[in-house]
C-alpha positions as CSV (number, residue, x, y, z in Angstrom):
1,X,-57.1,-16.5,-70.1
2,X,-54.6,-14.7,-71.3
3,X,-52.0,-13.3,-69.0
4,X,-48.8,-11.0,-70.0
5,X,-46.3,-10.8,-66.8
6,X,-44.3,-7.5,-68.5
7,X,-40.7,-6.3,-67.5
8,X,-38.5,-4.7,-70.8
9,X,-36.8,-2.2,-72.6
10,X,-39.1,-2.0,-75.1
11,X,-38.2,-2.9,-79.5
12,X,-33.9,-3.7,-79.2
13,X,-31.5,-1.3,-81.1
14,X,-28.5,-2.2,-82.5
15,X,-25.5,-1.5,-84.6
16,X,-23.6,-3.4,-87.0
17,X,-20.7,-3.9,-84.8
18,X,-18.5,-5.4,-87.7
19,X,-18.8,-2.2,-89.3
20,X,-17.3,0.2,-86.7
21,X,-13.6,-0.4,-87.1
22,X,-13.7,-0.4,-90.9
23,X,-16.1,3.1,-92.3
24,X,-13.9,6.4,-93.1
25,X,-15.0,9.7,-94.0
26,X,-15.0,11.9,-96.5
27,X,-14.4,15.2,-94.8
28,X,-14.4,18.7,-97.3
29,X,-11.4,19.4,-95.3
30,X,-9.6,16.9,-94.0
31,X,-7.2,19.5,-92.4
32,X,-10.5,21.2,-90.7
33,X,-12.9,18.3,-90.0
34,X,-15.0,21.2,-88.1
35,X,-16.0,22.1,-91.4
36,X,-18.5,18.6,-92.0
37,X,-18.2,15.7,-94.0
38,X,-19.8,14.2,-97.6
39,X,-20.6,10.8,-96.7
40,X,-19.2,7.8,-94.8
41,X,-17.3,5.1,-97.5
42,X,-15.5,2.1,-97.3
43,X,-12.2,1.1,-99.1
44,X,-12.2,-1.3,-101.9
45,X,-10.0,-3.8,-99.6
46,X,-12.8,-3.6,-96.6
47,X,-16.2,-3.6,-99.4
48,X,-14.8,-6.6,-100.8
49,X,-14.4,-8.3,-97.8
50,X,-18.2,-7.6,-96.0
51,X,-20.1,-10.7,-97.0
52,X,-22.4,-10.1,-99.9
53,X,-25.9,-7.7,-99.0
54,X,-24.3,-6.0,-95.6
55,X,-24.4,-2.7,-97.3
56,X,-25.9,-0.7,-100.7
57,X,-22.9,1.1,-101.6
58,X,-22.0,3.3,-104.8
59,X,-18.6,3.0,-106.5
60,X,-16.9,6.1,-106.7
61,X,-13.1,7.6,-107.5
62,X,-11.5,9.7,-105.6
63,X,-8.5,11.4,-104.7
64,X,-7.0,10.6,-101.2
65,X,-5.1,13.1,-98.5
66,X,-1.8,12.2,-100.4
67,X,-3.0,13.3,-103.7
68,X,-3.4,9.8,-105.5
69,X,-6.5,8.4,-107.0
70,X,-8.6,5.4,-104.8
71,X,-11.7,3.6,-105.5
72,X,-14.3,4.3,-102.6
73,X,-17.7,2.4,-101.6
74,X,-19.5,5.1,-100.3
75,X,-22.2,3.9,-98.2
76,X,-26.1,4.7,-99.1
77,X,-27.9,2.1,-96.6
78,X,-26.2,-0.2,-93.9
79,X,-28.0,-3.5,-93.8
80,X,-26.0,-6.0,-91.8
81,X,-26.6,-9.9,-91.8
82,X,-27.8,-10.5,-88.3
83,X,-31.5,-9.7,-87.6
84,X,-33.1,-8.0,-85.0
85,X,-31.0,-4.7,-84.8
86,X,-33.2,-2.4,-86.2
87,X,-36.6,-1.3,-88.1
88,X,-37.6,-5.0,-88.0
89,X,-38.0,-5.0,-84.8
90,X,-40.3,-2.3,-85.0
91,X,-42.4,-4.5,-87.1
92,X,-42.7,-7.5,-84.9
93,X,-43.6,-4.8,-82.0
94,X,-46.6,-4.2,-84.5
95,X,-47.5,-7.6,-84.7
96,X,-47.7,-8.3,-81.6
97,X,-49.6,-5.4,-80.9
98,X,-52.1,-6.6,-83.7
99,X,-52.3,-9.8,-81.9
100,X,-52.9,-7.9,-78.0
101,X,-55.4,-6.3,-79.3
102,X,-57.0,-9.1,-81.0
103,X,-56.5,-10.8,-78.0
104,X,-58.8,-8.4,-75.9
105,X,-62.0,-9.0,-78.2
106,X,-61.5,-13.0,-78.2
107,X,-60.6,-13.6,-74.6
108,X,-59.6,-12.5,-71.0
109,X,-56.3,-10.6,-71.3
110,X,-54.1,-9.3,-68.0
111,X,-51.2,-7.7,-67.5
112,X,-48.7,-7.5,-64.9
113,X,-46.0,-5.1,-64.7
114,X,-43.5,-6.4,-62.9
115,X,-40.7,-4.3,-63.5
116,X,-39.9,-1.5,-65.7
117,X,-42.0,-1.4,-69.3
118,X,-41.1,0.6,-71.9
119,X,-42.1,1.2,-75.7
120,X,-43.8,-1.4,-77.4
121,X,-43.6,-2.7,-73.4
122,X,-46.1,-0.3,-72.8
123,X,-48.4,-0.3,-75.5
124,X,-49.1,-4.1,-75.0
125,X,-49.9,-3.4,-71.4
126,X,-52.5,-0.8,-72.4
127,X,-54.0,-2.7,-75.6
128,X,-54.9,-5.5,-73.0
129,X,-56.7,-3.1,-71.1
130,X,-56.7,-4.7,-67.7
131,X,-53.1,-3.5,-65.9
132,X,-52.1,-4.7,-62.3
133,X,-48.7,-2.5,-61.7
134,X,-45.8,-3.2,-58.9
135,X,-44.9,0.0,-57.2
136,X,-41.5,-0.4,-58.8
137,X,-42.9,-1.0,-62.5
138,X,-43.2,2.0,-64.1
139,X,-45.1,2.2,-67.5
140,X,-43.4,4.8,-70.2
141,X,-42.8,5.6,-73.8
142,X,-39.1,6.8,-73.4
143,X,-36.9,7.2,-70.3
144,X,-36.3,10.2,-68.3
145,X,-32.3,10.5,-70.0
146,X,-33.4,11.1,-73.3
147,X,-36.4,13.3,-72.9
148,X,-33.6,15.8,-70.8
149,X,-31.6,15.5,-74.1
150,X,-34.5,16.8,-76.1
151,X,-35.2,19.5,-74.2
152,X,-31.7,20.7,-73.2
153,X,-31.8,20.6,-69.6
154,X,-32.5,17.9,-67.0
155,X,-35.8,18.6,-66.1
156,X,-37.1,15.1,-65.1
157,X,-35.1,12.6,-62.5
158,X,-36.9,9.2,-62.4
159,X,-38.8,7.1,-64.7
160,X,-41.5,7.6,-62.0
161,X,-42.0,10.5,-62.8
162,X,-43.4,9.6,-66.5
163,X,-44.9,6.5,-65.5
164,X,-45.2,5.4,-61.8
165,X,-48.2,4.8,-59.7
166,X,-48.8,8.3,-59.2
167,X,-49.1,8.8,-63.1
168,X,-50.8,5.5,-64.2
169,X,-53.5,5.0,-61.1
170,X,-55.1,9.0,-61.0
171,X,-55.1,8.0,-65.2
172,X,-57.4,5.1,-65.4
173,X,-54.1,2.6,-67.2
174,X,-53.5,1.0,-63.7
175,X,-56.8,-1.0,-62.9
176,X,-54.8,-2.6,-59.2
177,X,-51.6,-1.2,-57.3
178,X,-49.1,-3.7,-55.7
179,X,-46.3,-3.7,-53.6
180,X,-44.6,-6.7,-54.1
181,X,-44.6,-9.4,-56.8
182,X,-46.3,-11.8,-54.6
183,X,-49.1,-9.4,-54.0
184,X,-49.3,-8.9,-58.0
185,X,-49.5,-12.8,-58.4
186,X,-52.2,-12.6,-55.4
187,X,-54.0,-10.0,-57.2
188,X,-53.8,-11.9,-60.9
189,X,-55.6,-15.1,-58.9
190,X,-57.9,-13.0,-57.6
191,X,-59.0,-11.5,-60.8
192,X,-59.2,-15.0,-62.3
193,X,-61.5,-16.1,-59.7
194,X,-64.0,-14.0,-61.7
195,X,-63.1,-15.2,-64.9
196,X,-64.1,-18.2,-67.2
197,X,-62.4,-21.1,-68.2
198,X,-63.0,-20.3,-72.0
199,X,-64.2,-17.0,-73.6
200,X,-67.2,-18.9,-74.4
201,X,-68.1,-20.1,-71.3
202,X,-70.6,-18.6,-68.4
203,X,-68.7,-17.2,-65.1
204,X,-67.4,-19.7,-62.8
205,X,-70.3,-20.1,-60.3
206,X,-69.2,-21.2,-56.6
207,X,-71.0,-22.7,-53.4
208,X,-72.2,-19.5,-51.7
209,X,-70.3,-19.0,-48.4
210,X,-72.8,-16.6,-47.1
211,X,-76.7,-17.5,-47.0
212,X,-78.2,-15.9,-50.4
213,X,-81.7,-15.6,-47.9
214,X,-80.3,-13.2,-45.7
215,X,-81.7,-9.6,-45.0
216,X,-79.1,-6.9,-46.1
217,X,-78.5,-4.9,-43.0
218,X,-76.8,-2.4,-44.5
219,X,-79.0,0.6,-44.4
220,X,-78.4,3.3,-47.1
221,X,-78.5,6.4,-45.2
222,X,-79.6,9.9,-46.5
223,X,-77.2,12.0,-47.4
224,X,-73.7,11.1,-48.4
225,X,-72.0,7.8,-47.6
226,X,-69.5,5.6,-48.5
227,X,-71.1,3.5,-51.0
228,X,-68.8,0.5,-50.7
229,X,-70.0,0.0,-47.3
230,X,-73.5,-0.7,-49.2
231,X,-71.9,-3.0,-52.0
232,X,-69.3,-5.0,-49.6
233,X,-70.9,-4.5,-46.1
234,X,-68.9,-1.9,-43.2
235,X,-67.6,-3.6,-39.5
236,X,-69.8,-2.2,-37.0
237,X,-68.7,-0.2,-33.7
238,X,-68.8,-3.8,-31.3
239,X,-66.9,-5.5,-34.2
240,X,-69.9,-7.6,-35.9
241,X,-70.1,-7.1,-39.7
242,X,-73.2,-5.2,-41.2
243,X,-73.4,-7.4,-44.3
244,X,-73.7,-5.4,-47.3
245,X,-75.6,-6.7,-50.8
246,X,-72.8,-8.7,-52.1
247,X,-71.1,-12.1,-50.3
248,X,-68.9,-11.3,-47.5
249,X,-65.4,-9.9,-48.3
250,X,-66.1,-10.8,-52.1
251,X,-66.3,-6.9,-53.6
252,X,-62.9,-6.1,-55.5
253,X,-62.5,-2.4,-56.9
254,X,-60.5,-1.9,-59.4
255,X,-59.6,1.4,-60.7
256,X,-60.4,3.0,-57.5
257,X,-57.6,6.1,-58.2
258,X,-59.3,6.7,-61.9
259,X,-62.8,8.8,-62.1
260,X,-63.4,8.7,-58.2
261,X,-67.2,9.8,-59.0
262,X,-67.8,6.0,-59.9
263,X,-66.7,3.1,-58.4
264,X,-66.0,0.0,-60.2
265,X,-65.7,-4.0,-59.1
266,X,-66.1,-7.5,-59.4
267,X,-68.3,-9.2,-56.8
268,X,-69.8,-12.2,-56.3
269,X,-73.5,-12.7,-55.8
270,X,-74.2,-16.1,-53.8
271,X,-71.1,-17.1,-55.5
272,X,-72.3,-16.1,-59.0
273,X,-69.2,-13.3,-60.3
274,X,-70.6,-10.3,-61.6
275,X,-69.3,-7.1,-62.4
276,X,-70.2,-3.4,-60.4
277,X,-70.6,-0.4,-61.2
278,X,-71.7,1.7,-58.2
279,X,-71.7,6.3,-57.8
280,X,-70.0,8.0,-55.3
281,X,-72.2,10.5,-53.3
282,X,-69.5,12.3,-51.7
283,X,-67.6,15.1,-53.0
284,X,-64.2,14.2,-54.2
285,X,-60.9,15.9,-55.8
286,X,-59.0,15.4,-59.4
287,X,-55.6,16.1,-59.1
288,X,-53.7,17.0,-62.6
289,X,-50.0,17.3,-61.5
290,X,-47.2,20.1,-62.8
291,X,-45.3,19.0,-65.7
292,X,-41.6,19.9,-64.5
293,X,-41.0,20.1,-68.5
294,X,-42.6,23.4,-68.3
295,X,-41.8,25.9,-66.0
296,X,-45.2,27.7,-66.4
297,X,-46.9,24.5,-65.4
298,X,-49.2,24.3,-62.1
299,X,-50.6,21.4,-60.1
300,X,-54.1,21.8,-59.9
301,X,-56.9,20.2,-58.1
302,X,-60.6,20.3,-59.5
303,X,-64.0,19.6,-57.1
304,X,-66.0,16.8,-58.2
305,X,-69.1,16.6,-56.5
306,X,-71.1,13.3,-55.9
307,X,-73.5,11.7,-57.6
308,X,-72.6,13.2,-61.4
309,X,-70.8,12.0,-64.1
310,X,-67.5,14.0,-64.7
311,X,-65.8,13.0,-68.8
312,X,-63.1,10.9,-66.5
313,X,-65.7,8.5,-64.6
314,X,-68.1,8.6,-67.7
315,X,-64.8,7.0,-69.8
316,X,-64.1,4.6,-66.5
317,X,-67.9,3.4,-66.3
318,X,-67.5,2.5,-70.4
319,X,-64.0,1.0,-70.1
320,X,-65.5,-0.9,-66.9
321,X,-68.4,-2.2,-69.2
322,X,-66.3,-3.2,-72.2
323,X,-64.3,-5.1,-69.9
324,X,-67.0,-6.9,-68.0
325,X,-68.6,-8.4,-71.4
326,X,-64.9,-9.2,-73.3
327,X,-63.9,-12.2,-72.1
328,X,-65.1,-11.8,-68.6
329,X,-68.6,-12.6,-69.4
330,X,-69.8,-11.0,-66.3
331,X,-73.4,-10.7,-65.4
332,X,-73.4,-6.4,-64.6
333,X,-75.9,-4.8,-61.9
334,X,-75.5,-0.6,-61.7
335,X,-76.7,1.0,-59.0
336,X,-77.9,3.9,-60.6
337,X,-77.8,6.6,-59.0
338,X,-76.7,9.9,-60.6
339,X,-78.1,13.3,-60.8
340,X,-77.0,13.8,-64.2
341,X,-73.8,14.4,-66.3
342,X,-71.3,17.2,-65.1
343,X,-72.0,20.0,-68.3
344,X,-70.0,23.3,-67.3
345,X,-67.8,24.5,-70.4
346,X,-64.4,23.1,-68.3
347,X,-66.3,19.8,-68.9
348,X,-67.9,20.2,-72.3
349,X,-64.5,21.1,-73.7
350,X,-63.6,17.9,-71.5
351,X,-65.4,15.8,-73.9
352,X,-67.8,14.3,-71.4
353,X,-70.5,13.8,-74.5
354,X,-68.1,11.7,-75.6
355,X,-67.5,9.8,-73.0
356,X,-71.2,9.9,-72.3
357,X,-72.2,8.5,-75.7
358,X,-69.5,5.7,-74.9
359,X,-71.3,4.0,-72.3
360,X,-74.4,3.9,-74.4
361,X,-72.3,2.1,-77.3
362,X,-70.3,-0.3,-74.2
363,X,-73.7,-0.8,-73.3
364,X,-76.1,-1.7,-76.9
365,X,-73.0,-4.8,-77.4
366,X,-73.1,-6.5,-73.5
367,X,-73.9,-9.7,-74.5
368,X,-74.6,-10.9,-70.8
369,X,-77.7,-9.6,-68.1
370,X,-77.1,-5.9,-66.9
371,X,-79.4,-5.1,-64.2
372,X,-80.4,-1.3,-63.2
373,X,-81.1,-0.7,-60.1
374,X,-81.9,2.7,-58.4
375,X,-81.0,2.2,-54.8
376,X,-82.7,3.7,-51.6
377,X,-82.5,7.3,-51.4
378,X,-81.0,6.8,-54.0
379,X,-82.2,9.1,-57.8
380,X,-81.8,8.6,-61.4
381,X,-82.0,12.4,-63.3
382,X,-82.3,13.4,-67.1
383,X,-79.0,12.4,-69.6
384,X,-77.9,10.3,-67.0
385,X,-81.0,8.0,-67.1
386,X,-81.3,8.2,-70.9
387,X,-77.5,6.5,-70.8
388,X,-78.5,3.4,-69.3
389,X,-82.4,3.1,-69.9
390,X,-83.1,-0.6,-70.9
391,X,-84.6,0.0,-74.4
392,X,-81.0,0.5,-74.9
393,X,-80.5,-3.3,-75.2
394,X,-84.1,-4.7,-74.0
395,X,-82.8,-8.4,-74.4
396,X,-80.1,-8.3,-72.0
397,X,-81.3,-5.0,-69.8
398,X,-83.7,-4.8,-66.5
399,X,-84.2,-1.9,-64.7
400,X,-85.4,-2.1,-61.1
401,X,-86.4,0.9,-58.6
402,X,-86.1,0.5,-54.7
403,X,-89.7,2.1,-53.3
404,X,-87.4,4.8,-51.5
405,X,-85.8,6.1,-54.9
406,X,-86.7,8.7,-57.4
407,X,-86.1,8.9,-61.1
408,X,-86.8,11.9,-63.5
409,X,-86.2,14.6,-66.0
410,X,-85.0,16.9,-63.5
411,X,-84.9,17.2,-59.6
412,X,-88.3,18.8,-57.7
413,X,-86.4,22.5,-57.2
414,X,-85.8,22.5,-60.9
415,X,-89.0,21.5,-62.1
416,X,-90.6,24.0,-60.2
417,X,-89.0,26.6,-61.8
418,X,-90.6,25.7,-64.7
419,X,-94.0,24.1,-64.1
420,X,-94.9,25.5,-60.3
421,X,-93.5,28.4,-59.9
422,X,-94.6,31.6,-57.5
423,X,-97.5,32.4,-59.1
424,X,-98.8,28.6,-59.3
425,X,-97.7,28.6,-55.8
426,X,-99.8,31.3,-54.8
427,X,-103.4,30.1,-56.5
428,X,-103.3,26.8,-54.4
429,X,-102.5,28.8,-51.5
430,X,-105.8,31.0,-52.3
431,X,-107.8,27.1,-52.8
432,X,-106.3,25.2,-50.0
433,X,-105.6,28.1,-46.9
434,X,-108.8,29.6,-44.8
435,X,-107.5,33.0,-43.8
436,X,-107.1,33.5,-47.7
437,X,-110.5,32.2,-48.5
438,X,-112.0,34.3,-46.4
439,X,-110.3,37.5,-47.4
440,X,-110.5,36.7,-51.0
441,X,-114.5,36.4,-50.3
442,X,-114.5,39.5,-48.2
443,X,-112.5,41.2,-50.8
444,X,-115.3,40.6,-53.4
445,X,-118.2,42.1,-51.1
446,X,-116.4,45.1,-50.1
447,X,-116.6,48.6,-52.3
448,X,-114.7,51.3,-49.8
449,X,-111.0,51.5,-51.5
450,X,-109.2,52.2,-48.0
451,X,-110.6,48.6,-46.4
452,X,-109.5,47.1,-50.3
453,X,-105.8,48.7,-49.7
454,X,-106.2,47.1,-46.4
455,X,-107.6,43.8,-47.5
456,X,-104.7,43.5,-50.3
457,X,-101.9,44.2,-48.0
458,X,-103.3,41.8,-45.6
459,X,-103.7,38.9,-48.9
460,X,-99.9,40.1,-49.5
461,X,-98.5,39.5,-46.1
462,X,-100.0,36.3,-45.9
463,X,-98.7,35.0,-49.4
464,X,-95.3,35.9,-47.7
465,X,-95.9,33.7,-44.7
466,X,-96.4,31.1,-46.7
467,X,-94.3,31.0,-49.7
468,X,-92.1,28.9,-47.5
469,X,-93.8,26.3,-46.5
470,X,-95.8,26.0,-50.1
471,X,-92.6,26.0,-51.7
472,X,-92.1,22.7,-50.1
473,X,-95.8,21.9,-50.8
474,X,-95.1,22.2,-54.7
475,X,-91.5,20.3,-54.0
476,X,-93.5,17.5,-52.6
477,X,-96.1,17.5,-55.1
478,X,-93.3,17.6,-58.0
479,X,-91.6,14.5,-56.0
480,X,-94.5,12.6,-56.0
481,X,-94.1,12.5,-59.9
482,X,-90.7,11.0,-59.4
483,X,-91.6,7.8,-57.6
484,X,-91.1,3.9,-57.9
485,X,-95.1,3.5,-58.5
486,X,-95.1,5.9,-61.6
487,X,-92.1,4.5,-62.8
488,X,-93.5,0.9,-62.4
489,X,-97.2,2.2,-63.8
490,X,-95.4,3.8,-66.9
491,X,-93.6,0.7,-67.4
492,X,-89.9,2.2,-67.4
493,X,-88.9,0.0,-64.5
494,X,-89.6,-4.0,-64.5
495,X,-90.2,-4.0,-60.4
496,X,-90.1,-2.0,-57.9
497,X,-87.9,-3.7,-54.6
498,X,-87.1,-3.7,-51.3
499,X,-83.8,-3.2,-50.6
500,X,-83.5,-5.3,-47.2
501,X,-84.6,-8.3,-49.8
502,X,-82.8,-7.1,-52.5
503,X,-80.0,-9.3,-52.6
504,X,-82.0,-12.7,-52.8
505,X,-84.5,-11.5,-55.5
506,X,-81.6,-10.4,-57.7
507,X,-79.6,-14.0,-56.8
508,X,-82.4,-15.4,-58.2
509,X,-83.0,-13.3,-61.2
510,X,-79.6,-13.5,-62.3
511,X,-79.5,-17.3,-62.1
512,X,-82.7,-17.4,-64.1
513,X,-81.3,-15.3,-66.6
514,X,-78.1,-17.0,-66.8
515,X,-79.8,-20.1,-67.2
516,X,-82.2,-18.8,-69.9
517,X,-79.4,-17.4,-72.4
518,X,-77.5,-20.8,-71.6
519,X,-80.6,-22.4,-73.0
520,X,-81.1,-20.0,-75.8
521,X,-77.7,-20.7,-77.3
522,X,-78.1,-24.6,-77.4
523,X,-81.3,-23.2,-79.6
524,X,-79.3,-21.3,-81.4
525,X,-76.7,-24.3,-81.7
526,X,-79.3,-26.1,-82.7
527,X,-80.6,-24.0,-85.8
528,X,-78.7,-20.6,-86.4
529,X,-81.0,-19.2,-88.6
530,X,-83.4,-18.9,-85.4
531,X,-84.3,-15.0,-84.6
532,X,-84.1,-13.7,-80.9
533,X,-87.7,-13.3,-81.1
534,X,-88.3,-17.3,-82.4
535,X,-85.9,-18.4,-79.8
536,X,-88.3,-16.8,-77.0
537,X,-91.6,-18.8,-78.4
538,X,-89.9,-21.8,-78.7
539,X,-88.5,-21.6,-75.0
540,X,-92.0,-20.9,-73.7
541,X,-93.5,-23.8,-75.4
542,X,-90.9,-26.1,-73.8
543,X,-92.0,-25.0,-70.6
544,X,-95.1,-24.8,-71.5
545,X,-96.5,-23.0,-68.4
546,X,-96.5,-19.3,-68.0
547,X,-96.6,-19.4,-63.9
548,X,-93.5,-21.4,-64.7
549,X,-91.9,-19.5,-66.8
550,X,-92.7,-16.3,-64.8
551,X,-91.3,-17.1,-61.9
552,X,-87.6,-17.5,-61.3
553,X,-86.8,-20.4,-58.9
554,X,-89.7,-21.8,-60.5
555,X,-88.3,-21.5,-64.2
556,X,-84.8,-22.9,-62.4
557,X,-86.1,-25.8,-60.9
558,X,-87.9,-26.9,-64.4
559,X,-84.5,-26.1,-66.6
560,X,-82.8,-28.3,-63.8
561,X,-85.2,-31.1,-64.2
562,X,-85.9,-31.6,-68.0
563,X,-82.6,-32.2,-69.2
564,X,-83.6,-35.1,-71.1
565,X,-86.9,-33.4,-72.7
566,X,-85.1,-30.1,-73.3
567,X,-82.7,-32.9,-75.2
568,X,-85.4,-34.1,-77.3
569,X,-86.6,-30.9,-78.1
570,X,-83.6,-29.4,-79.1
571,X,-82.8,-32.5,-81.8
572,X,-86.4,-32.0,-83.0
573,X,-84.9,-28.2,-83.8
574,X,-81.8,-29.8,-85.5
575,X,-84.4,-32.2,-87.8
576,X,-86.7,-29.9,-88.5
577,X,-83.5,-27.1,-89.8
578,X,-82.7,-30.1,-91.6
């Protein structure tokens, strides 16, 4: 792991000092200096003396204040002997923002800001993506003195202002907010607790502390709810904890101030680390604050409603992803549960396909299990589903459905506007309700217009009475196309769950899997040239027995003992590539 504990004043700047006392000028009037200057010179006495490359200077003759002729250096470029005062500073800035960046695709990088980081300072924090900030550490470009100076008045008073907490957090750069350093050292052993001991190596898998075969008794209610009460568990009224799906007290969030329509974490799972990505259902605020640089500049505060992807979460749930898989090597679980993307012109000019599109591409390169879940009550709608839909990356992806979920092109109201509408409405009310069977019947036999009239506004009135409860009718029969056992039938989902029993299937699952790819890269170790798809019969014939290898604790408790004939096989690969 990587970590960068950051407190500067970003690339030094510097004079040379020797200089100072020695350069004159060449004023056009030297009785008016107001009138400007030629250039800046040095006398023949001082030039001589510089040691030899501290300027470029031209050779020129000239005539001085009292009329006589002198030889002047007059300076083109001031160079200086020490390094470090200048543009090559600049330089080694880039490099090591080369090597930050490099940094973030080979390993776990952190950063810290302890204090004050400015620049270069800055950039580094950002290029290693993950950022746990101290109250008092502001992150900026240039301080609040000189940006006054460019715009001629003193519009801004603090370095907060450009770069505090209440910049960096709402913006998705601070991932944790501390008050103190010993909370920010508290927070970077935390986050390491998730992390590997190499870049290659699987996450660091504890003793659970609390029993993987417990129920969840967290019950995902209808309606809106705070969903980190499902993911981390909520105290009850008499003080007991309702456990959630995760181990007790092990759920993180990070980035909680950033794209508040998602929530993002690091949990552990019978003491297996894995990363989270969960949706808010409740209705939330952005708040994009005034710029006091210009006075026609408003705060403003936009509605986000629950359960949709808005171009700020949609960039958080990527950045969340690529960070899970670099360096982290977190197994992911989503719980999926979005009614679609946010697509209003505010948010198309927002770039949320962008943003969109980015979680599918964070998504095609995880290199470790991601599990979809749909949880209770819980619905998975159009664009939304197409964004994390296993085909996506079939080797590493699973999609699972609880059996009180829903998932579809687009909600029951919405495809009855299209498919069932009034009319459709209206026949099944002629097939299914007696008073209208009758009439209808009775309206065939009869001939006299006044009893038709009579007959139809009768058939009319009815309709009316029941439009309502039809409506519902067709909302029902439209919702019965959106359940767990079509998705399951159609093959979209690999299971449909229970979420009281959620937690132990998915302990087990993601062990299995963990275990598998483990296995798969000794094959690959073993013979490179091996495809995905070779690598999966050759695992099957070692365990040579598909009950076995269908079943999880069952495929565990083989992998744990047949180290010594998984051995032999794997040399046999190694002769046999020879």
């Amino acid at each position: 792991p990587r970590i960068y504990i950051s407190c500067n004043s970003g690339a030094r700047i510097g004079l040379v000092e020797s200089l100072k006392p020695k350069f004159k000028v060449a004023f056009k009037d030297p009785s008016n200096p107001s009138l400007g200057f030629d250039y800046l010179y040095l006398s023949e006495t001082d030039y001589r003396a510089l040691p030899e490359g501290t300027v470029n200077a031209t050779r020129i003759e000239a005539i001085d204040v009292s009329g006589k002729s002198e030889m002047r250096y007059a300076l083109d470029d001031i160079i200086g002997k020490i390094h470090g005062i200048g543009v090559e500073n600049l330089r080694g800035s880039g490099l090591i923002a080369g090597e930050t960046s490099l940094a973030y695709d080979e390993t776990f990088t952190l950063s810290f800001v302890t204090g004050r980081s400015v620049g270069i300072g800055a950039y580094l924090v950002r290029l290693g993506q993950r950022v746990i900030q101290q109250v008092n550490g502001p992150i900026i470009l240039t301080g609040y003195q000189a940006l006054n100076k460019l715009l001629g008045r003193d519009v801004y008073t603090s370095l907060d202002q450009l770069g505090g907490p209440e910049i960096m957090v709402p913006n998705g750069i601070t991932h944790d907010l501390v008050n103190s350093d010993q909370e920010g050292i508290n927070s970077i052993l935390t986050w390491l607790s998730f992390v590997p001991k190499t870049a290659q190596s699987p996450p660091p898998v504890v003793a659970p502390t609390d029993p993987v075969s417990r129920d969840i008794e967290y019950e995902v209610p209808k309606g809106t709810y705070d969903v980190r009460h499902m993911l981390g568990g909520v105290p009850a009224p008499d003080g007991r904890m309702t456990r959630g799906f995760f181990d007790v007290g092990s759920f993180k969030e990070y980035l909680g101030g950033w794209g508040k329509s998602v929530v993002v974490g690091r949990a552990k799972l019978g003491g297996i680390p894995m990363g989270v990505i969960a949706v808010e259902t409740r209705t939330g605020e952005r708040r994009i604050p005034a710029d006091p640089g210009n006075a026609e500049s408003r705060a403003v505060t936009e509605p986000q409603a629950g359960q949709v992807w808005f171009p700020d979460s949609a960039y958080k749930t990527a950045q969340a992803i690529e960070d899970f898989n670099r360096g982290e090597n977190l197994p992911l679980i989503i719980f999926a549960n979005w009614r679609g993307f946010s697509g209003g012109t505010r948010d198309m000019f927002g770039e949320i396909l962008k943003f969109g599109s980015m979680i599918v591409d964070a998504l095609r390169t995880y290199r470790h299990p991601v599990f979809i879940y749909l949880p209770p009550n819980g619905e998975l709608r159009g664009g939304a589903w197409v964004v994390v839909d296993p085909t996506i990356n079939e080797r590493m992806m699973e999609m699972y459905a609880d059996k009180q979920s829903r998932g579809g092109i687009l909600e029951p109201p919405g495809i009855c506007e299209v498919k069932f509408r009034k009319q459709d409405q209206i026949k099944t009310m002629h097939r299914l309700d007696p008073q209208l069977i009758d009439m209808d019947r009775e309206l065939e036999q009869v001939t006299d217009e006044a009893v038709i009239a009579q007959l139809k506004l009768n058939i009319a009135k009815r309709e009316n009475a029941l439009l309502p409860i039809y409506l519902q009718i067709a909302h029902e029969f439209a919702d019965l196309h959106d359940r767990s056992g079509r998705m399951k039938a159609k093959g979209v989902i690999r299971d449909v769950l229970e979420w009281r029993r959620s937690r132990e299937f998915f302990y087990w699952r993601v062990k299995r899997r963990l275990a598998e790819l483990e296995l798969r890269k000794k094959g690959e170790q073993a013979n490179p040239s091996l495809s995905w798809e070779q690598c999966s019969k050759i695992l099957e014939k070692f365990v040579d027995n598909m009950d076995i290898w269908d079943d999880d604790k069952s495929f565990l408790e083989w992998y744990n003992n047949s180290t010594t004939r998984i051995d032999e096989a794997l040399k046999e690969i190694r002769q046999d590539r020879i």
